[in-house]
C-alpha positions, -999 to +999 in steps of 0.1 A: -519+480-048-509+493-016-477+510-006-458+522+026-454+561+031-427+570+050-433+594+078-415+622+076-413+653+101-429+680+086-402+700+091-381+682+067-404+693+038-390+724+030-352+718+029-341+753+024-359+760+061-331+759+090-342+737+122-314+741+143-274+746+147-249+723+143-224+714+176-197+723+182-194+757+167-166+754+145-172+766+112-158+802+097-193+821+097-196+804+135-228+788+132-234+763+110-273+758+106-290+721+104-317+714+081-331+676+091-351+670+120-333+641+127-299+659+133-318+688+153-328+658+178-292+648+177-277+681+190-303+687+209-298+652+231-261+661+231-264+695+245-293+681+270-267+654+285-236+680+285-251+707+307-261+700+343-289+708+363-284+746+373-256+758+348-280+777+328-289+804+342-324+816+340-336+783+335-323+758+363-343+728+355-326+724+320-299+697+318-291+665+331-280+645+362-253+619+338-227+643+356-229+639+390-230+599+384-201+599+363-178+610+395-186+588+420-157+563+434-177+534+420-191+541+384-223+521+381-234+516+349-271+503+354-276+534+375-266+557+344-284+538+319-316+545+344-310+580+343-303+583+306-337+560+299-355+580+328-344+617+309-349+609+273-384+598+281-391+625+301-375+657+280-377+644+250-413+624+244-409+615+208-374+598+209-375+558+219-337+545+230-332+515+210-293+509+223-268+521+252-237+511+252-207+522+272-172+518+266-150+524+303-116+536+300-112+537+338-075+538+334-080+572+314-103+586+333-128+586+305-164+571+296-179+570+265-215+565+260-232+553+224-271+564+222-286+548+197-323+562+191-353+564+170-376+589+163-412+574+172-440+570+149-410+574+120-380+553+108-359+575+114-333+562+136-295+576+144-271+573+170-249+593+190-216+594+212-209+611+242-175+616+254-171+623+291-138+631+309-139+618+346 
């Protein structure tokens, strides 16, 4: 009888093995370590979309244009959901976008933006929010 195996990162085999650090640093001990792949892509796509183009130094090309968009006298949407598409594709080649959704609080001076994503070639699939003060 056949069966389905679910693919798993193989870095999610050993769970005593840290992949990454948990955002934002808030724990006692600082950092707080992550130890699914899954939540390592998470963080990772949050940091990617918080930092812009040139703020690390050393390494200029690291970061994201969502900024610069978000700032503009008239917020176009479709343009942002481009350049999130047009990033996640290009920096990170094993996550698909399955969802963006934004919620405008133009009266606050605030956009929030729900990524929801898959890992490919898994079913591993999460979401995430990004809060960004205008």
């Amino acid at each position: 009888m056949a069966y389905r195996i679910e693919y798993k990162d193989p870095r999610d085999l050993d769970k005593r093995k840290a992949i990454g650090i948990e955002m934002p640093f808030s724990a006692d001990s600082v950092f707080v370590s992550t130890y699914d792949s899954l939540e390592a892509y998470k963080v990772n796509i949050y940091n990617f979309f918080m930092t812009e183009k040139e703020e690390r130094y050393l390494n200029p090309d690291l970061g994201s244009n969502l900024l610069q968009y978000l700032f503009d006298q008239s917020l176009d949407l479709d343009r942002i959901k481009e350049t999130i598409q047009f990033e996640i594709k290009t920096y990170f080649p094993k996550i698909e976008i399955v969802q963006i959704q934004f919620n405008d609080y133009s009266n606050e001076n605030f956009l929030q933006i729900g990524i929801k994503f898959r890992v490919k070639g898994t079913e591993l699939e999460d979401s995430l929010l990004l809060d960004v003060n205008r």
